[in-house]
N, C-alpha and C positions, 0 to 999 in steps of 0.2 A: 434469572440467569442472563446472562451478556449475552449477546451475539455479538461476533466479532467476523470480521475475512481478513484474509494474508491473501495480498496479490503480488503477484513480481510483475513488474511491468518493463516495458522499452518503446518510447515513441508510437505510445496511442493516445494520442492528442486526437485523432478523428471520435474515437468512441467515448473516451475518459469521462465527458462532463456527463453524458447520460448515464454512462453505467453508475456514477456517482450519487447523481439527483437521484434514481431510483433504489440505491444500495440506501444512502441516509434514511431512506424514510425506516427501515427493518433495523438497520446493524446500529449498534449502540460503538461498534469502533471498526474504525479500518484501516492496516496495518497497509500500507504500499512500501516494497521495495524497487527501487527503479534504479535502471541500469547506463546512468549516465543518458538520459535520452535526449535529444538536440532539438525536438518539434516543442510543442508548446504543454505538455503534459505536465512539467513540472507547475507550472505557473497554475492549469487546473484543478491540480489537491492543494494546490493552496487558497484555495478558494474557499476549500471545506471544512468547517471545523471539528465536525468528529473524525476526520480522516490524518494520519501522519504517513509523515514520509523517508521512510529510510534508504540510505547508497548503500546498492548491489554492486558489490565490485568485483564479482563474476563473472566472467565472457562466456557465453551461449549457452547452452540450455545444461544445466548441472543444479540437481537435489540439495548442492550447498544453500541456494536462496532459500528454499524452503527448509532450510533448518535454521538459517541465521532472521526468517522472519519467525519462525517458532520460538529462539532465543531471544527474540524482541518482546514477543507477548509475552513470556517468563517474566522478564525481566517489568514486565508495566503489572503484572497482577500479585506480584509480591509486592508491590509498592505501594502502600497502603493510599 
């Protein structure tokens, strides 16, 4: 069985690279949706290869992220 996470993020470039380095060792994937963020966060999942990156084009805190990153994992486990 996969382990996967769905994160929504915005400008946590302070925390990003650790919570990463420790998610990789467990999660076979990690779904990030980020919210246009202007620190350096983007730059840190790209760093990581089991980790992607999807634009949250949502403004503040709304359950749409977490359905449109649940639409993203649909979308990657149909696909053979």
């Amino acid at each position: 069985m996969k382990k996967i996470i769905l994160l929504p993020v915005k400008n946590e470039a302070w925390i990003m690279d650790i919570f990463l380095k420790n998610a990789s060792k467990w999660a076979d994937l990690i779904l990030i949706a980020d919210q246009k963020s202007t620190d350096n966060t983007r730059h840190i999942i790209s760093t990581y290869p089991n980790v992607v990156c999807i634009e949250n084009p949502y403004t503040g805190h709304s359950n749409k992220v977490r359905w449109l990153l649940l639409e993203e994992l649909k979308k990657r486990l149909e696909t053979p």
